[in-house]
Structures are given as structure tokens and as C-alpha cells.
C-alpha positions as CSV (number, residue, x, y, z in Angstrom):
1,X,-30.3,91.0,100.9
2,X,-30.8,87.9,99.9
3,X,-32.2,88.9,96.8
4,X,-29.4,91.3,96.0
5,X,-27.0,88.2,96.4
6,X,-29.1,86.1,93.9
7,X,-29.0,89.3,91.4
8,X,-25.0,89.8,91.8
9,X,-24.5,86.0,91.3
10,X,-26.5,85.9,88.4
11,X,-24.4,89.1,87.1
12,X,-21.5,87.1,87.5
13,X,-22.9,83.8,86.2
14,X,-23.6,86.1,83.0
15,X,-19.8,87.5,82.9
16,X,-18.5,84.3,83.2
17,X,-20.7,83.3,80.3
18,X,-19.9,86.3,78.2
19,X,-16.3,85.8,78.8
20,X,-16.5,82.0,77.7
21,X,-18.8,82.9,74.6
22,X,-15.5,85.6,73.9
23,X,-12.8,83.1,74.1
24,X,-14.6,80.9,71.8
25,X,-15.1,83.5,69.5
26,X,-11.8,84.3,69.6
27,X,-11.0,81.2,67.7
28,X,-9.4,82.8,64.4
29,X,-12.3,81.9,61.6
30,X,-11.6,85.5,59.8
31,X,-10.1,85.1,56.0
32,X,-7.3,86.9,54.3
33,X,-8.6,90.0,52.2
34,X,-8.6,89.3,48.3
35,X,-5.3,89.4,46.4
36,X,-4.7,91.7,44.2
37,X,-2.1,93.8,41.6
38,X,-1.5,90.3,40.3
39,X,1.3,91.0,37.4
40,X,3.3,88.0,34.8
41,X,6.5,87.9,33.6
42,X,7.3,85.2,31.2
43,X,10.4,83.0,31.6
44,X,12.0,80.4,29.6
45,X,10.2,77.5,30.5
46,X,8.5,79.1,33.7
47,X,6.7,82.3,34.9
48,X,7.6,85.2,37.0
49,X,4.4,86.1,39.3
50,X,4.0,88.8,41.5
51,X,1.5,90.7,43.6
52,X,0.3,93.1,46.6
53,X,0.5,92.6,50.1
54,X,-3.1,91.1,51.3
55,X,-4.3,92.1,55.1
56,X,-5.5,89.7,57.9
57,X,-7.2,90.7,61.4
58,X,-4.2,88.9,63.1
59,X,-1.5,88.5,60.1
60,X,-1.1,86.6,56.6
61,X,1.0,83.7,56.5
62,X,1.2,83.0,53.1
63,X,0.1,82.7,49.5
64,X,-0.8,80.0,46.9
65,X,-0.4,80.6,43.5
66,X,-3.0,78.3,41.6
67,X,-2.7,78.3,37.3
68,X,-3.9,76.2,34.8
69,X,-4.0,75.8,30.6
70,X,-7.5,77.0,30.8
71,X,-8.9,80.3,31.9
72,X,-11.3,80.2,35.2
73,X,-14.4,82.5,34.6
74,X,-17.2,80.9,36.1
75,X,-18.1,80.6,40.0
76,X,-16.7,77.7,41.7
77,X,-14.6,76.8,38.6
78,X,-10.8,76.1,40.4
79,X,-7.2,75.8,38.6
80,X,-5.4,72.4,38.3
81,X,-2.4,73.0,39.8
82,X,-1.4,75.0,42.9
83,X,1.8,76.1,44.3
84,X,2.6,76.7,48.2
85,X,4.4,80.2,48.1
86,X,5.0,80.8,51.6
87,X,5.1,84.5,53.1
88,X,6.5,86.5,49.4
89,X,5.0,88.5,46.8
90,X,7.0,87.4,44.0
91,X,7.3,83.9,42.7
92,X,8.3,82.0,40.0
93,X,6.5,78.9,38.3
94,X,9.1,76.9,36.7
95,X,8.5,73.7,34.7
96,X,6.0,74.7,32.0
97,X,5.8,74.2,28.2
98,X,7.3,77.4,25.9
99,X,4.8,78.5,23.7
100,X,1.9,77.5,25.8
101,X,-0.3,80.1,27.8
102,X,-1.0,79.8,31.1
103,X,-3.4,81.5,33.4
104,X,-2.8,82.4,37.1
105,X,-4.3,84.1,39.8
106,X,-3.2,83.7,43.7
107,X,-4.7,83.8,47.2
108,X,-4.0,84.7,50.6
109,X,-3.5,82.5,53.7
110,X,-3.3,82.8,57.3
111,X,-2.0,80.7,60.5
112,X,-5.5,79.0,60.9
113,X,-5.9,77.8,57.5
114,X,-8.5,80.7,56.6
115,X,-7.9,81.5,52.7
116,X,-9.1,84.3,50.1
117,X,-12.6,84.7,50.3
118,X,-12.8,85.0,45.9
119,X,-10.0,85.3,43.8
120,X,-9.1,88.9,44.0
121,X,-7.2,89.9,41.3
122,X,-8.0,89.5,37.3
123,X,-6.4,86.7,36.5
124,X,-3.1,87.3,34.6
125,X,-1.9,85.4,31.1
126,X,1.6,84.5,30.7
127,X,3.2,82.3,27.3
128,X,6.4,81.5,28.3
129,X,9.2,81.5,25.6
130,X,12.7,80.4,25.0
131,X,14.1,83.7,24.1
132,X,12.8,84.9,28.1
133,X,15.1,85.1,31.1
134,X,15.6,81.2,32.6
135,X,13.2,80.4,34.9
136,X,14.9,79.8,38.4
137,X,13.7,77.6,41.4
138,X,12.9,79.5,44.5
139,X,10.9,76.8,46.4
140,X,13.0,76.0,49.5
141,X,13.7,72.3,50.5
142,X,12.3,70.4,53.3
143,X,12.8,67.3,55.3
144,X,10.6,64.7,53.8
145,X,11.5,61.5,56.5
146,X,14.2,60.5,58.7
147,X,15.2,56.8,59.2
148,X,17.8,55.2,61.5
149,X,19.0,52.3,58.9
150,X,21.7,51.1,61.6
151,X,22.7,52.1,64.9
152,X,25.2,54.1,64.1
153,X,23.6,55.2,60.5
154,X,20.5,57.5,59.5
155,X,18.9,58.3,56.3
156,X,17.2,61.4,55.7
157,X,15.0,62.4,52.4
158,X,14.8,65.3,51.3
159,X,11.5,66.9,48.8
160,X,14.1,67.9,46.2
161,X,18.2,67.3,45.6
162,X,20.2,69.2,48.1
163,X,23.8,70.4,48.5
164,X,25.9,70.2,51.6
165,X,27.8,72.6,52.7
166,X,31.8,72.3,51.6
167,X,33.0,73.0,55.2
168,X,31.9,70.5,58.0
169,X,28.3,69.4,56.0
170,X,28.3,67.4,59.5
171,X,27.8,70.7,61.6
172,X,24.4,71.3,59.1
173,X,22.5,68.4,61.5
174,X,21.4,68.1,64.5
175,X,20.0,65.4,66.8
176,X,18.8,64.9,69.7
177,X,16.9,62.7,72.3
178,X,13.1,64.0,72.7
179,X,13.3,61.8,76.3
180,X,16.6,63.2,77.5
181,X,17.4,65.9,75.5
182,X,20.9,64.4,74.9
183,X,22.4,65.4,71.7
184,X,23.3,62.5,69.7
185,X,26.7,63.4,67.9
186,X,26.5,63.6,63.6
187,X,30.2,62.3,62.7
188,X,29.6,62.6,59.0
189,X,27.4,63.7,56.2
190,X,27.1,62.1,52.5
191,X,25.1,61.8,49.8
192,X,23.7,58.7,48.8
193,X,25.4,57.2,46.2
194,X,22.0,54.9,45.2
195,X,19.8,57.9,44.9
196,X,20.0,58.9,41.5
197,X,18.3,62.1,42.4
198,X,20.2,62.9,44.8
199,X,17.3,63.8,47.5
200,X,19.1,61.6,50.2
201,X,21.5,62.1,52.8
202,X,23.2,59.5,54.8
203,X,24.8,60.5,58.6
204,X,27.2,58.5,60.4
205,X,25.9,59.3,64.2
206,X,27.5,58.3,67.8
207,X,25.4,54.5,68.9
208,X,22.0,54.8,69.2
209,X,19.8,54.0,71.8
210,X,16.9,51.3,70.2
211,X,13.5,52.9,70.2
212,X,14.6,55.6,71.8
213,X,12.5,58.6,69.9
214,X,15.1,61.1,68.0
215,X,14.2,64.4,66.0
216,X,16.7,65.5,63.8
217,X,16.8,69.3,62.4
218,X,18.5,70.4,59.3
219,X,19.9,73.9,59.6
220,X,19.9,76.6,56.6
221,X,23.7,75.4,55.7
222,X,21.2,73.2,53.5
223,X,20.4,74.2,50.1
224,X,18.9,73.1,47.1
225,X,20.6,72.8,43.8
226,X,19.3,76.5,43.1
227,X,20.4,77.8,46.1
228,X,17.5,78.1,48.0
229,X,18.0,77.2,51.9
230,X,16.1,75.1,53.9
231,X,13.5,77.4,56.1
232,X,14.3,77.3,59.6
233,X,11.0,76.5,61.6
234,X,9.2,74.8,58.5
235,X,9.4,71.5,57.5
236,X,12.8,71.4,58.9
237,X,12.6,68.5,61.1
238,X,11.9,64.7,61.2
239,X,11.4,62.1,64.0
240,X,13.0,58.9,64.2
241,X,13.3,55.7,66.2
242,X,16.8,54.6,67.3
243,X,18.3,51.1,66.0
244,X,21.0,48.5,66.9
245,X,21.6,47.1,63.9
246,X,25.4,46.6,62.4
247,X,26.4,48.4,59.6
248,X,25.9,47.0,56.7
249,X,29.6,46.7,54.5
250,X,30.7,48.9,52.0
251,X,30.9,47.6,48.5
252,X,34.4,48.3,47.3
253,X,34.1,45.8,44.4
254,X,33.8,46.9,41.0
255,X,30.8,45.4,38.1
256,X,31.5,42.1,36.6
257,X,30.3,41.5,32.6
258,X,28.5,38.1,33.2
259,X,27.3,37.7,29.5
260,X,27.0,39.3,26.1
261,X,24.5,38.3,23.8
262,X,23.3,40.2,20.6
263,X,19.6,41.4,20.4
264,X,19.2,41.5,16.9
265,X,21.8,42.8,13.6
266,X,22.5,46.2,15.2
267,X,21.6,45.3,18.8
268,X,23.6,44.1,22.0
269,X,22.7,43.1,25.4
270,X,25.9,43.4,28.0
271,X,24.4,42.0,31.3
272,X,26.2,42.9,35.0
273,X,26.1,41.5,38.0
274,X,24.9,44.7,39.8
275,X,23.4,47.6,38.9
276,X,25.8,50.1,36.7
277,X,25.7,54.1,36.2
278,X,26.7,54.9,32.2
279,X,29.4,57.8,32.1
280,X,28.5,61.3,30.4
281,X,29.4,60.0,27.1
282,X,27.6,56.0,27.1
283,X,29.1,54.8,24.0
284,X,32.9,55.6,25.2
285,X,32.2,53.0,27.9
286,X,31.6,49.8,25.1
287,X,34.3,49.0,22.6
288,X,33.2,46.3,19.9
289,X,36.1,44.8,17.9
290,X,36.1,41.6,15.9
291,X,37.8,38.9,17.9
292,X,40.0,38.1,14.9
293,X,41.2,41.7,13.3
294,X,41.1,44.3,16.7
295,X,41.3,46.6,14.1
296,X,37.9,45.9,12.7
297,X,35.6,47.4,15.0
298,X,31.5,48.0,15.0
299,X,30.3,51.9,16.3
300,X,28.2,52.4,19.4
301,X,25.2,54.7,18.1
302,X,23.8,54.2,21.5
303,X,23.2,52.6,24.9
304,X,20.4,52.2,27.3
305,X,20.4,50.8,30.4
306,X,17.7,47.9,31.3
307,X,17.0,45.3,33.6
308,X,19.0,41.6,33.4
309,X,16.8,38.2,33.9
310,X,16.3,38.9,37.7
311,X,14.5,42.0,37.0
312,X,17.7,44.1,38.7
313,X,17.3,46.9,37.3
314,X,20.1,48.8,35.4
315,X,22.2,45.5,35.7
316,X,22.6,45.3,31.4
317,X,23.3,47.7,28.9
318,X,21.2,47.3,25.2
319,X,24.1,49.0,23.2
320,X,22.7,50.2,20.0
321,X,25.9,49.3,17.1
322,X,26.6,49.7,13.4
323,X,25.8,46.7,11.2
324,X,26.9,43.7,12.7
325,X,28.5,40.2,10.1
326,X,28.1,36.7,11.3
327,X,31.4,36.7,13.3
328,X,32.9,36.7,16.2
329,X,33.3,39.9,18.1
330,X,34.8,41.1,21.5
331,X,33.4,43.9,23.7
332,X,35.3,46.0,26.4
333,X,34.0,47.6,28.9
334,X,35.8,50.9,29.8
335,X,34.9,53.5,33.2
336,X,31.8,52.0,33.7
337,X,30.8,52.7,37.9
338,X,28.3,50.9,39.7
339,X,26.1,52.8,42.4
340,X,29.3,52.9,44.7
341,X,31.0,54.7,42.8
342,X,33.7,51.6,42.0
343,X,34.5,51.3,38.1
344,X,34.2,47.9,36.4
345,X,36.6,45.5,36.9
346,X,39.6,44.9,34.8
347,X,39.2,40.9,34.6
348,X,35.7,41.3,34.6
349,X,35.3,43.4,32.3
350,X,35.2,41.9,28.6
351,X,32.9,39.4,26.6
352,X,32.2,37.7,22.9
353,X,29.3,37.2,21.1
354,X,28.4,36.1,17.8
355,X,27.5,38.8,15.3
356,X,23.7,38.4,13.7
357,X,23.6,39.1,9.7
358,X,19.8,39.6,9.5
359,X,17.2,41.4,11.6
360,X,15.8,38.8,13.2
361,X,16.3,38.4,17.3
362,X,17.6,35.1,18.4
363,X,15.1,33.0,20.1
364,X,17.0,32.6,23.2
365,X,16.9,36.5,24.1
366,X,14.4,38.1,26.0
367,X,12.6,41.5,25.8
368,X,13.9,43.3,28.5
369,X,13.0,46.9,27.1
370,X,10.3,48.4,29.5
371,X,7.6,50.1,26.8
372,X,7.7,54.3,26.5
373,X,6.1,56.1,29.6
374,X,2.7,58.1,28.8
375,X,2.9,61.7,27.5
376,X,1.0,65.3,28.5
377,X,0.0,63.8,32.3
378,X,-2.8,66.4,33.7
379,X,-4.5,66.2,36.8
380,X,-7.6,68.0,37.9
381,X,-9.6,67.6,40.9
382,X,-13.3,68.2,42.5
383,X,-14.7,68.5,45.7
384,X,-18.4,66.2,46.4
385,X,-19.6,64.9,49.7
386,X,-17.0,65.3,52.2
387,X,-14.3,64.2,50.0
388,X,-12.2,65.2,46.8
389,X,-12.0,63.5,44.3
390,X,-8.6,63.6,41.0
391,X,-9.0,63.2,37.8
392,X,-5.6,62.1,36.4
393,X,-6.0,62.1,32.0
394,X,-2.5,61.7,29.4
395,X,-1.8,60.6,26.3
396,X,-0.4,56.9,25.2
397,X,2.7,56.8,22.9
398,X,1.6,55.3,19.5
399,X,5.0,52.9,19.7
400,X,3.3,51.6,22.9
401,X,-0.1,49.8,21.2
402,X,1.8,46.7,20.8
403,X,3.9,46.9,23.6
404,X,1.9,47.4,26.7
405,X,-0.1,45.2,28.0
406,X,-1.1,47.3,31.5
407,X,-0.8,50.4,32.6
408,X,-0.2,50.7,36.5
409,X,-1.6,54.1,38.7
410,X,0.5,54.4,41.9
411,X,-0.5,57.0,44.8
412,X,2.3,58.2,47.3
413,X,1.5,60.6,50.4
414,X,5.3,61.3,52.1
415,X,6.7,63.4,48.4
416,X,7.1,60.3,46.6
417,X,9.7,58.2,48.9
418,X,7.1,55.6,48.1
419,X,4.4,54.6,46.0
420,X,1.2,52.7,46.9
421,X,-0.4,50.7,43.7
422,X,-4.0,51.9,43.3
423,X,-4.9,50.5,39.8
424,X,-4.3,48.3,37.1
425,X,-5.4,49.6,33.3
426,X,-5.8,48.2,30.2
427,X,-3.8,49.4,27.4
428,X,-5.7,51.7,25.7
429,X,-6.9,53.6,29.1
430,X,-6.4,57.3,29.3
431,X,-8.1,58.6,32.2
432,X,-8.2,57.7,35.9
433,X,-10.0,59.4,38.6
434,X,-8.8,58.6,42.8
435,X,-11.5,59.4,44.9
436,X,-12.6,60.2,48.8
437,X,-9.6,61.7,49.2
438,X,-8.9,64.0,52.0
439,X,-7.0,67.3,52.4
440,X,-3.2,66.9,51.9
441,X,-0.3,66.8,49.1
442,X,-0.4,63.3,46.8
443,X,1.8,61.9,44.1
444,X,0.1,60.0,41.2
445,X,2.6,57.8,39.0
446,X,1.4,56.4,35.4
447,X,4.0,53.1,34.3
448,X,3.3,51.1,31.5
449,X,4.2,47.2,31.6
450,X,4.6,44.7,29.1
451,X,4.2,40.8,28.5
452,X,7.5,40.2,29.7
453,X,7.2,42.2,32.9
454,X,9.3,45.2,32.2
455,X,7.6,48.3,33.6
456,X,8.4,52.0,33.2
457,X,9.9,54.4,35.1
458,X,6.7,55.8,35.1
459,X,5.5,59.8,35.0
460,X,4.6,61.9,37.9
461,X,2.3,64.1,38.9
462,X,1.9,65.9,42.8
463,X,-1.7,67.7,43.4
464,X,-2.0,69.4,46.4
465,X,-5.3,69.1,48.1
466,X,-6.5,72.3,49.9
467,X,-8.3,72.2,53.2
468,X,-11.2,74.3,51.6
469,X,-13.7,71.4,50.6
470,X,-13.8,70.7,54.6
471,X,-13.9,73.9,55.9
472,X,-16.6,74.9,53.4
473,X,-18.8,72.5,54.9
474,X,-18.3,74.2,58.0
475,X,-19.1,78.0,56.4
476,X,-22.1,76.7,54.6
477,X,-24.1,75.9,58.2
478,X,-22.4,79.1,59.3
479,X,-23.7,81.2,56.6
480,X,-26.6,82.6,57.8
481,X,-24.2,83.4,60.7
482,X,-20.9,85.1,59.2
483,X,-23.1,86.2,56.3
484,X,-21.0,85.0,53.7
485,X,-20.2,82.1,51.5
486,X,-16.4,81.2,51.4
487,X,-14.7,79.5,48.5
488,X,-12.8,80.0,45.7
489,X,-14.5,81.5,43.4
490,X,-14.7,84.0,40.4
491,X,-16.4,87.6,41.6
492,X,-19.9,88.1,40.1
């Protein structure tokens, strides 16, 4: 008996472990099948890409489309830039060059991260061309960050511009207390006027509770400016702390003219005391007239906003005129706004300078003309011991060699709400590589500065960073295991 007992334990013991072994294996490490029917349209300025349905043992997620200037023939070869799909077969690639071919091919994805095995599909040309249907966004927006910036304020940032709803934009949010589940009550919805690209939405919200931990959710009422909603369930939501500070005051006061100086014999520097936004049409907010015959006046060609001797940027405005004389002339500023949205103010509003008869700029002016940003910014990227690694490479502007005196690399990981610096380059640099970087979604931004300080808006480029480097480790010590070898790669 007893040594029926020790045979039905063991039985059981072996069950158990079988059962265990199953629910391990269970774990999801199966990939998507190949993609394939892959098919091009060319767009203006874009492509249209589209292919079949790929299968999964449980069920495919999604797709990346990955394309590049260059064709990819050779195992292990990858494209340079990659686009997150979602769950769609069709899908447009907006933002490249007419006239330029491009190369594409796509793979599958599931819920655990598994991808195409090889890329399935031939990969497909496309040249877009200007004479092609417009190439149209369908990338939906998401909720970058959340921030409560008083108690009774939040700022949320979005991955692209949005557009709130006409109708109560205030019933598009919700809040509420992750503690208590308390909702906290959104009173009203704006854009902010100091984001020029207009990613940012401000919410006036019942008090706060300080630290108290919020999440906030955006509801499909939010689109982007090519009508594309927000996707319930992804990237939809942000967390934030709760604050008790006041409210900071509105500006209701209008931009001042502080000083007018000329730059050189067809140049003139009109400085503010806050940061202005030029109209559609810059040169009908400057009137030049000589301060002795109004009906004299010099033509704006032009006018570009720069920095004033604090380094405030867009607080002056280098207006670009006709041939100035060596006398006295009187400029008006008309419907200039600053950030506020309040125009410039009628007292404050005029200055004189003296007219300059040669070329030369007067010695007590500064250079407050940030140099040109770089051109043709391309990123590619490898994958060597554990970590990836970007090569960024562009071209610099032949007006720059005597203007630049760096060149500044900046690396931001939340969609570019901010920038870490992570070089400094000589002038004449055209290639930077970031490495040991992990899996994820980065923004690299090239600026160039000069002597004088004045730096560039810069150029940017996002690379998303796929989690197959880490999980081919993985597969490799599996290999003799699954039997296969998973990573992107080109069919034999």
C-alpha cells in the first residue's frame, strides 16, 4: 500500500510539474507570420502603403512600416526610419522629398512584442511626385505629459497639434483621483497661446489636492489637425501630481518698442520688451517714414524675428528695407501681438533712428542673427552588445562656414517637450553617432551657434528604437530550442 501511495504521489508530483512547465510555456514567445501583398501608391510629398492581413497564434496587434532612401537586400541590413501603424492595412507616409524614391517593406506585431520573423513581402518602390493625390496624416494623437502648473491649472502636451471640439472642449477631459476616485471637475479647455505649435492644452480644474496622484484621459472629441482622433485605450492618458500654487496673472498688456537702431544701409533692428508674433503679412506691421516729409517713406522687403540683448527670444524684429539716406526716420508699429494675443501698444508703439548711407554696421550693434540650421538630417542606427547605437549625418549650409562657431546635438525621450544636450561640435562636423542606447522612441536636434551666442532653432529628427536587439539576444540562446533565428532580415 504504501508503495502504491509513493507511486500516486509521484504521479501527482509529475502533474503538478507538467502543469507548471505548461503555464510557463504558455508565455506568448510565438511571432507574427511574414507580411505580405505589400503594394505603393505615390502621393504628393508622401506615400500610400498597403498590405495583407498577417496571422498570429493568439492575434496581431499591429504593424510597422519601416522605409529608407536605400534598398535593403542583404540579411540583417534594416531601414532607417520606422513608422508605428497600429492595427490597419493601409497607411500613408507623409513628409518625404517629390522626386526621391523610397523603399518600404512592413512587419507584423503582436501584444507581447513578438515581430515578423523576415520581411515578408518584396519590398515595394514608391517616387512621390507633386502632380499625386496630397499626402494626408492618418497617425492619431496621443497624450505626451500632464502637468498641474497651479492648483487650479494643468498643462497637457500633446505628440502633435490638436483641435478641440467647438461644443463644450471641457467635456473632452477627464480627471480623476487614483486614491479616491473623485472626479476632479475640468471648467475650461484652451490652447496655449505660448505654444507656437500648438501641441498644448491648458485646463482650468476645481482646487487640487497637493500631491495627491491624478490621471487625466482625453476622449476621442480630440483630433488632430487632419482629423484623426485620439485612440481610446492608447496613449490616451497621463498622470499627474496635484499643486497649491496661485495662478499666475494674465498678461493683458500689449508690446512696447523699447529701441530702434539700424543694422546696416538696408537693415533695422526694432527691439520689444516681450516676445512678439509677426501677422500673416510681416512687412504691413512696420511703417518707415522720414521724420521730416511722412510722405517719404522706405519699403519693408522683409522681417525676421530674433532675439533682443537678454537673449528673449522673438523680442526684436530685423526688418529688411529699401535703401536707407543719412536721415532721420520714424517707424510705426501696426497689429503687432505678443504671445497673449494682446496687440502693441498705441504709445508704445513708434521709434526713430538714424538712416545709414553705406553698408557698413554701426559699431554699437550686435549680431543677433542665429546662423542657418543644417540641411538633409538622416539618422541610421545599429544594434552591438546589448545596446543600439544612432548614427545621426547632415549637411552644413555653405553661408554658415563663417558663422558658426559650434554645433550643439540635443537628445529628448518624452516627443520632444524637452531636450537633453549630448554634444558640442566643431563647425565643420557632419556626423554624430549616440550610443548604448536602449529600446524606445528618441528625438535628436542639430542647432548651430555663433560667437555671439545666437543658436538655431535647430532640426529634428525622432528614431524609434525597436525592442528586437534585446529580444534577439534572448532567441539566439533559444535557438537550438525554437529552431529558428528571429530578426529582421531579408529571405535567403
Amino acid at each position: 500500500m504504501k508503495n502504491v501511495f509513493s507511486k500516486l504521489f509521484t504521479s501527482l508530483a509529475l502533474v503538478v510539474t507538467l502543469m507548471s512547465f505548461t503555464a510557463f510555456a504558455a508565455v506568448d514567445k510565438d511571432s507574427p507570420s511574414d507580411v505580405i501583398g505589400l503594394k505603393g501608391v505615390a502621393l504628393n510629398k508622401g506615400a500610400k502603403i498597403s498590405w495583407d492581413s498577417a496571422t498570429d497564434n493568439l492575434k496581431v496587434a499591429g504593424y510597422q512600416v519601416h522605409y529608407d532612401v536605400k534598398s535593403v537586400k542583404n540579411p540583417g541590413e534594416k531601414y532607417a526610419f520606422i513608422k508605428d501603424a497600429g492595427n490597419v492595412l493601409t497607411y500613408n507616409i507623409t513628409g518625404l522629398e517629390n522626386g526621391k524614391k523610397y523603399y518600404f517593406s512592413v512587419i507584423a506585431y503582436d501584444a507581447a512584442g513578438n515581430e515578423s520573423v523576415n520581411w515578408g513581402a518584396p519590398e515595394v518602390s514608391v517616387t512621390p511626385t507633386a502632380d499625386a493625390p496630397e499626402a494626408k496624416d492618418n497617425t492619431a494623437p496621443q497624450v505626451s505629459k500632464a502637468t498641474a502648473i497651479s492648483k487650479e491649472q494643468v498643462k497637457v502636451v500633446f505628440s502633435e497639434a490638436v483641435v478641440l471640439p467647438k461644443e463644450k472642449p471641457e467635456d473632452a477631459f477627464q480627471i480623476e483621483d487614483e486614491d479616491t476616485l473623485e472626479p476632479l471637475a475640468v471648467l475650461k479647455v484652451e490652447i496655449d497661446k505660448d505654444d507656437k505649435e500648438k501641441k498644448t492644452i491648458i485646463l482650468s480644474t476645481a482646487p487640487q489636492t497637493l500631491k495627491s496622484k491624478y490621471k487625466l484621459t482625453a476622449g476621442i472629441d480630440i483630433e488632430d489637425i487632419s482629423g484623426n482622433p485620439i485612440i481610446s485605450g492608447t496613449s490616451d492618458t497621463a498622470e499627474f501630481d496635484g499643486s497649491d500654487a496661485n495662478k499666475v496673472a494674465e498678461d493683458v498688456k500689449g508690446p512696447e518698442v523699447v529701441k530702434v537702431e539700424p543694422m546696416d544701409n538696408t537693415h533695422v533692428i526694432v527691439t520689444f520688451n516681450e516676445t512678439v508674433v509677426l501677422g500673416i503679412d510681416p512687412s504691413q506691421n512696420f511703417s518707415i517714414v522720414e521724420a521730416a516729409d511722412e510722405k517719404k517713406q522706405l519699403q519693408v522687403l522683409g522681417v525676421e524675428l530674433g532675439k533682443d540683448s537678454k537673449n528673449v527670444v522673438d523680442a526684436s524684429a530685423i526688418v529688411t528695407t529699401s535703401p536707407q539716406s543719412e536721415k532721420k526716420y520714424t517707424v510705426s508699429v501696426l497689429g503687432l501681438k505678443d504671445t497673449s494675443g494682446n496687440e502693441v501698444s498705441a504709445s508704445k508703439a513708434t521709434g526713430e533712428f538714424v538712416g545709414v548711407a553705406g553698408a557698413k554696421t554701426p559699431d554699437n550693434i550686435k549680431d543677433i542673427l542665429p546662423p542657418k540650421d543644417v540641411a538633409k538630417l538622416m539618422a541610421d542606427y545599429v544594434f552591438a552588445a546589448g545596446k543600439y547605437v544612432v548614427n545621426l549625418s547632415w549637411e552644413n549650409p555653405v553661408e554658415n562656414k563663417t558663422d558658426t562657431k559650434e554645433q550643439l546635438i540635443y537628445m529628448s525621450q518624452d516627443q520632444g517637450t524637452s531636450y537633453a544636450k549630448k554634444a558640442s561640435l566643431d563647425a565643420t562636423a557632419t556626423k554624430y553617432s549616440a550610443k548604448d542606447l536602449s529600446p524606445g522612441e528618441y528625438w535628436f536636434k542639430i542647432t548651430q551657434k555663433d560667437a555671439a551666442g545666437n543658436e538655431s532653432e535647430g532640426i529634428v529628427k525622432k528614431v524609434t528604437l525597436a525592442e528586437t536587439g534585446p529580444e534577439l539576444i534572448g532567441l539566439v540562446a533559444l535557438s537550438t530550442v525554437l529552431g529558428r533565428f528571429a530578426t529582421k532580415k531579408k529571405k535567403k
